[in-house]
C-alpha positions as CSV (number, residue, x, y, z in Angstrom):
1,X,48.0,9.3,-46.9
2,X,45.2,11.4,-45.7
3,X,43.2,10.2,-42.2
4,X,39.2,9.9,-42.5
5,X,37.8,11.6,-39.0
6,X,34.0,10.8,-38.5
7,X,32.3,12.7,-36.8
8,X,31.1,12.2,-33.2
9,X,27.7,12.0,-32.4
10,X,25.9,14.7,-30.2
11,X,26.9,14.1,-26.2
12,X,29.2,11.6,-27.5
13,X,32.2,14.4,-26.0
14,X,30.5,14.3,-22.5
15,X,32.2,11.0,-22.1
16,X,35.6,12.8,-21.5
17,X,34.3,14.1,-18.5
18,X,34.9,11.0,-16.3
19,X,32.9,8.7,-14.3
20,X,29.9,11.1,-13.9
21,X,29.4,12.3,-17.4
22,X,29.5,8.2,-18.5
23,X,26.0,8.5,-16.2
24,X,24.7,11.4,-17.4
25,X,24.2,10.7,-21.5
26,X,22.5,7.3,-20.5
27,X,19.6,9.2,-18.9
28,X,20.0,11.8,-21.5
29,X,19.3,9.3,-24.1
30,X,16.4,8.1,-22.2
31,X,14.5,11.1,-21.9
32,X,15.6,13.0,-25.1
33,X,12.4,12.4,-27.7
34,X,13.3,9.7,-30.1
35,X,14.1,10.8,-33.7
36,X,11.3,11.6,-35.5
37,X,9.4,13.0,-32.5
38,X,8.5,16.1,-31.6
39,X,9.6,17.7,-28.7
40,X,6.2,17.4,-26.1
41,X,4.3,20.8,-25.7
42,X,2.1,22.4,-22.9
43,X,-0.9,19.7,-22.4
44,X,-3.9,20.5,-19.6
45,X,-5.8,17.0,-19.0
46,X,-8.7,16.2,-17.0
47,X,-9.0,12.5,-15.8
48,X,-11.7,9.8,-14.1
49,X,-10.3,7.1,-12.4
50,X,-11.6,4.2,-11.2
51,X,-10.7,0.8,-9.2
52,X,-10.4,-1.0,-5.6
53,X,-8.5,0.6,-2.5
54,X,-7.3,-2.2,0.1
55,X,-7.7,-0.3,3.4
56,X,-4.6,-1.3,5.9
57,X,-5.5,-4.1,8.0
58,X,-5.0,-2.8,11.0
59,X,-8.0,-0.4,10.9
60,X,-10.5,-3.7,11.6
61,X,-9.3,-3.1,15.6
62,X,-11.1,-0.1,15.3
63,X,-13.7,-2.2,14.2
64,X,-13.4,-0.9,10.4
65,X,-14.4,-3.4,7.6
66,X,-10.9,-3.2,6.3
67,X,-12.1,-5.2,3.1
68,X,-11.2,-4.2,-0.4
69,X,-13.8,-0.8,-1.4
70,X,-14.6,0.8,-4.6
71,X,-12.7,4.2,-4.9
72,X,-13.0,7.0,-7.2
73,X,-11.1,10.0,-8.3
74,X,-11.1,13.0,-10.2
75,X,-7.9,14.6,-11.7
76,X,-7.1,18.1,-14.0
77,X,-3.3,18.0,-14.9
78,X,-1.2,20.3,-16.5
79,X,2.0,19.9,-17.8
80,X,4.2,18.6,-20.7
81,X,5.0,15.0,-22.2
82,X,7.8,14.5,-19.5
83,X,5.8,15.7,-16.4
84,X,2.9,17.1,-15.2
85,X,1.3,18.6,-12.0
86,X,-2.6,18.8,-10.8
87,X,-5.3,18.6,-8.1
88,X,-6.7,15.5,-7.3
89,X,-10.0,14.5,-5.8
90,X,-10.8,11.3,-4.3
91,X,-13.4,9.4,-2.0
92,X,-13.9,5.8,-0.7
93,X,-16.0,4.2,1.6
94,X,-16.4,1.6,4.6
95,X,-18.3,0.7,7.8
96,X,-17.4,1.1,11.5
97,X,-19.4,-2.4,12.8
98,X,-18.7,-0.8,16.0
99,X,-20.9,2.0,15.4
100,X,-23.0,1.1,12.9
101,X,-22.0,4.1,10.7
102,X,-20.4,4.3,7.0
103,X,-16.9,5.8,7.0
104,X,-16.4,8.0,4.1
105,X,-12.7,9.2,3.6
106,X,-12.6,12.0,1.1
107,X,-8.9,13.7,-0.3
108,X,-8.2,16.7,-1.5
109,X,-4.3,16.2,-3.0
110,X,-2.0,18.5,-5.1
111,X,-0.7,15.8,-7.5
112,X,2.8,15.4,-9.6
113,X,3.2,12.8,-12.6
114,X,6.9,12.2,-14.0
115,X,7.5,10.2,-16.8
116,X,10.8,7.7,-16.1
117,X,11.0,6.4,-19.3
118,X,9.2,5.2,-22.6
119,X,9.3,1.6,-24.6
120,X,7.2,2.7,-28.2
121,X,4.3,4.8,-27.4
122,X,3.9,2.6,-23.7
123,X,4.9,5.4,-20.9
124,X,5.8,4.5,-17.3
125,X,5.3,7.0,-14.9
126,X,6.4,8.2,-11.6
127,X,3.7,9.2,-9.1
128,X,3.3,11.6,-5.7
129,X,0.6,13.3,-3.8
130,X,0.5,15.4,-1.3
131,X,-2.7,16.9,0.4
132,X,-5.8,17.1,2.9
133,X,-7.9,13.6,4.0
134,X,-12.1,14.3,5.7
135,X,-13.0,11.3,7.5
136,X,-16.9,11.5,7.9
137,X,-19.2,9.3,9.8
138,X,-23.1,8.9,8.5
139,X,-24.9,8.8,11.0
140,X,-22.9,11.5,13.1
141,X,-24.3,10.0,16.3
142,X,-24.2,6.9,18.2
143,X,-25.5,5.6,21.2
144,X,-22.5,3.6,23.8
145,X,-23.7,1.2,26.3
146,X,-24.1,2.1,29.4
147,X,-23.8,-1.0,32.2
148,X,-24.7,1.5,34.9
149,X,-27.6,3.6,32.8
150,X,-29.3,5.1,29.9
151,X,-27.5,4.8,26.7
152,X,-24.8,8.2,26.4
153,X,-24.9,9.9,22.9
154,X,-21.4,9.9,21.2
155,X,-20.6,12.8,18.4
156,X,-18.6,11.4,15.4
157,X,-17.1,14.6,14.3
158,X,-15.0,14.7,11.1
159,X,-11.3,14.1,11.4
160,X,-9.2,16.3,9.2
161,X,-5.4,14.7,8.4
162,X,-2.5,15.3,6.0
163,X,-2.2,12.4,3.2
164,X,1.1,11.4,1.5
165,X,1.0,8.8,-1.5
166,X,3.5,7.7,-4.2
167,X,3.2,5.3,-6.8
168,X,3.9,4.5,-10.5
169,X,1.5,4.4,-13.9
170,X,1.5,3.0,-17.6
171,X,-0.2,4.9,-19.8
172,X,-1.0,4.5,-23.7
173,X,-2.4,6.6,-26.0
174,X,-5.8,5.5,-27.5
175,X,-5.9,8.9,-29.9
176,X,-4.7,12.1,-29.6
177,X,-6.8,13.2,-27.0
178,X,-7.7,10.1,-25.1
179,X,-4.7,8.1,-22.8
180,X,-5.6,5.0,-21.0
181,X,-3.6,4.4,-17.6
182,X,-3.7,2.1,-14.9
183,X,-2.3,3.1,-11.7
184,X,-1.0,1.4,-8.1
185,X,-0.3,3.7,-5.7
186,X,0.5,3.9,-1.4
187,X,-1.5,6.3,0.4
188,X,-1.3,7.3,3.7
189,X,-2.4,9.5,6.9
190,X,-2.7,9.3,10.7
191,X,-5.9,9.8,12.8
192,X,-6.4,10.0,16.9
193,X,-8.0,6.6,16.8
194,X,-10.3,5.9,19.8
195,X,-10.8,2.9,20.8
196,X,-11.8,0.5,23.5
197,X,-9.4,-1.1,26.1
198,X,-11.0,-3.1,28.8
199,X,-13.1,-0.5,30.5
200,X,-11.4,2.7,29.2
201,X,-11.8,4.9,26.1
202,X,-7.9,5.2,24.6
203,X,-7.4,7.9,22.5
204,X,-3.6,7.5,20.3
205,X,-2.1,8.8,17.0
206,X,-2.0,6.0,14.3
207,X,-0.8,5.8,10.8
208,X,-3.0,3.7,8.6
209,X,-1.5,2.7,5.0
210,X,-3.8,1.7,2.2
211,X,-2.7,0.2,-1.2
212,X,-4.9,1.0,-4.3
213,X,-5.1,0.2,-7.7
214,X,-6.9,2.1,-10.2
215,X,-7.4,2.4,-13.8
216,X,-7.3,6.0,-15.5
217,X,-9.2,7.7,-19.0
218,X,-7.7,11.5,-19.6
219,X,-9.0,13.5,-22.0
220,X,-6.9,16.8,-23.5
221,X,-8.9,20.1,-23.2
222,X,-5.6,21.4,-24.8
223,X,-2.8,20.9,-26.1
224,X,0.2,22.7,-27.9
């Protein structure tokens, strides 16, 4: 009598390898492309996004409104279907009551997008950016009390800082060149905050965090 052998499916033999191997085909699986789809080409994107930023609380003792703020962002991507690298620019803005100037805080970020998996044509994404944060003040000049004089004329100079952010997307399709996204993401940086103590100016290193969540149109200027 004659013995009927199917045969295995692709990656099915990795399983022999132990422990290890048992992990590996899972994640395989997950990011092979599902029968029927192609394998995903080169794809360069440009993007608008738009939503709220929730500055980190602790930036009203520097007399910041640290209320939710519009932000806004510009993004060209490059990549394929599984991930995809870029520049990112971004601004938002806020008041110092203390000064009675607008804080803008503008980024300049090199940006990576990973895709971590897919359910049907919904994509969830993996999110990091690294870059350059200008904190402006408008106007540049203030006027500080003086109990024992004439008003003395302070210079709000730009501060320059390193940003870090991570954070995760969905995306969906709307057609072949449009996706839709929304985003929530962790941003942070550190500034030589000044601030008042009593009598004295104190000058320190702090690292402020801000969560923001943002929605994101992309549009393919080509794809292969």
């Amino acid at each position: 009598m004659s013995t009927v052998t199917s045969p295995s499916p692709p990656g099915a033999h990795c399983v022999r390898g132990g422990p290890l191997a048992a992990c590996v085909l899972p994640v395989w699986l997950l990011l092979s492309p599902t029968p029927g789809e192609a394998a995903p080409g080169f794809r360069a994107e440009l993007a608008a996004l738009g939503g709220v930023v929730q500055p980190d609380p602790e930036l009203a003792d520097f007399q910041w409104d640290a209320t939710a703020r519009p932000a806004l962002a510009v993004e060209a991507t490059a990549g394929t279907g599984f991930a995809a690298g870029g520049l990112r620019v971004s601004s938002w803005s806020t008041v110092q009551e203390s000064a009675d100037a607008r804080v803008r805080v503008d980024a300049l970020e090199l940006r990576a997008r990973v895709r971590a998996f897919r359910a049907g044509r919904l994509s969830c994404l993996g999110l990091l950016g690294l870059g350059r944060v200008r904190v402006g003040y408008r106007p540049d000049t203030v006027l500080v009390e003086n109990p024992g004089g004439d008003p003395i004329p302070v210079s709000l100079d730009p501060v320059h800082a390193w940003t870090f952010g991570f954070g995760v997307a969905l995306e969906h399709p709307l057609s072949r060149r449009l996706v839709a996204g929304a985003e929530l993401e962790r941003s942070a940086f550190s500034l030589d905050a000044a601030h008042r103590d009593g009598e004295a100016i104190v000058v320190e290193s702090t690292s402020f965090e801000s969560l923001l969540v943002r929605l994101r149109l992309s549009y393919s200027l080509w794809s292969s």
